[in-house]
C-alpha positions in Angstrom: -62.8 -36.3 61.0 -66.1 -35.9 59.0 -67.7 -38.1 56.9 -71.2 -37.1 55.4 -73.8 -38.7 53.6 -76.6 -37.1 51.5 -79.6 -38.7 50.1 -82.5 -37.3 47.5 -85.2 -38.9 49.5 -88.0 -37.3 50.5 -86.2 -36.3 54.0 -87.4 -34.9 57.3 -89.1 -31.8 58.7 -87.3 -30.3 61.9 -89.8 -32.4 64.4 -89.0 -35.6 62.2 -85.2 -34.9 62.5 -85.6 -34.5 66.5 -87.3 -37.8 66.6 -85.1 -39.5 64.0 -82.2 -40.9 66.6 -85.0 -42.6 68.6 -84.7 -46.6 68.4 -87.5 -48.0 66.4 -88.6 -44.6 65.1 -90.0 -44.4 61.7 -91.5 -41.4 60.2 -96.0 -41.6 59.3 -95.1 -41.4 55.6 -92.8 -44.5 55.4 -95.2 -47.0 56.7 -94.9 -50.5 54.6 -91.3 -49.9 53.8 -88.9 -52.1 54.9 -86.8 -51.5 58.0 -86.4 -51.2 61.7 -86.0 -47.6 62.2 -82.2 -48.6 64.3 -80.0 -47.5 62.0 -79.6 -43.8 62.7 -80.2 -44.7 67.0 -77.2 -47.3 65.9 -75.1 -44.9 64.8 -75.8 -42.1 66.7 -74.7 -44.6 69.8 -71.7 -45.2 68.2 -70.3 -42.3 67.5 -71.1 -41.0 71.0 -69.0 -43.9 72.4 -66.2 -42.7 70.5 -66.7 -39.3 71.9 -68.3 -38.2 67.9 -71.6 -36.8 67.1 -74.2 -37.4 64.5 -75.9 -34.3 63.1 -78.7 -34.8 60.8 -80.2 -31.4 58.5 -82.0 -31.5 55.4 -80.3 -31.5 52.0 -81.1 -29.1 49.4 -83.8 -29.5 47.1 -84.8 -32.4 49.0 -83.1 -35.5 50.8 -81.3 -35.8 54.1 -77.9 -34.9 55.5 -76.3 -36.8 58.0 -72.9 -36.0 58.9 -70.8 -38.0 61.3 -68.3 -35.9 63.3 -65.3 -38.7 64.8 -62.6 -37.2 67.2 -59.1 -37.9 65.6 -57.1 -40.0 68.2 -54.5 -38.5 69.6 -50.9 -39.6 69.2 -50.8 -41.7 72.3 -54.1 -43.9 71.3 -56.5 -41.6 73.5 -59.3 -39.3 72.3 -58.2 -35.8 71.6 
């Protein structure tokens, strides 16, 4: 299963997006805003735990894509 979501932000360059996963990680240009900078490293743990991923690209003209990529379980309960 996939879910994305896609803001209109100012997003991330491709060195941002590396660092983006990284607990407490904020990017320079969104000091004084509000926010830990856990809530991508939260999810990203998550997902893993359920065998998923998190990819993250930048949205066209301008924003952030993160998708979340969830194994379906199989038919006995387990991962497939």
């Amino acid at each position: 299963m996939v879910l994305t979501v896609t803001d209109d932000g100012p997003g991330l360059n491709a060195e941002e997006i590396a660092q983006a996963t990284t607990r407490f990680w904020r990017a320079a240009r969104q000091a004084g805003t509000t926010g830990t900078g856990l809530g991508l490293a939260i999810a990203e743990q998550l997902l893993a735990g359920r065998g998923g991923r998190l990819e993250l690209e930048p949205a066209r003209p301008r924003g952030l894509r993160a998708r979340a990529l969830v194994p379906r379980p199989a038919a006995d309960g387990g991962a497939s």
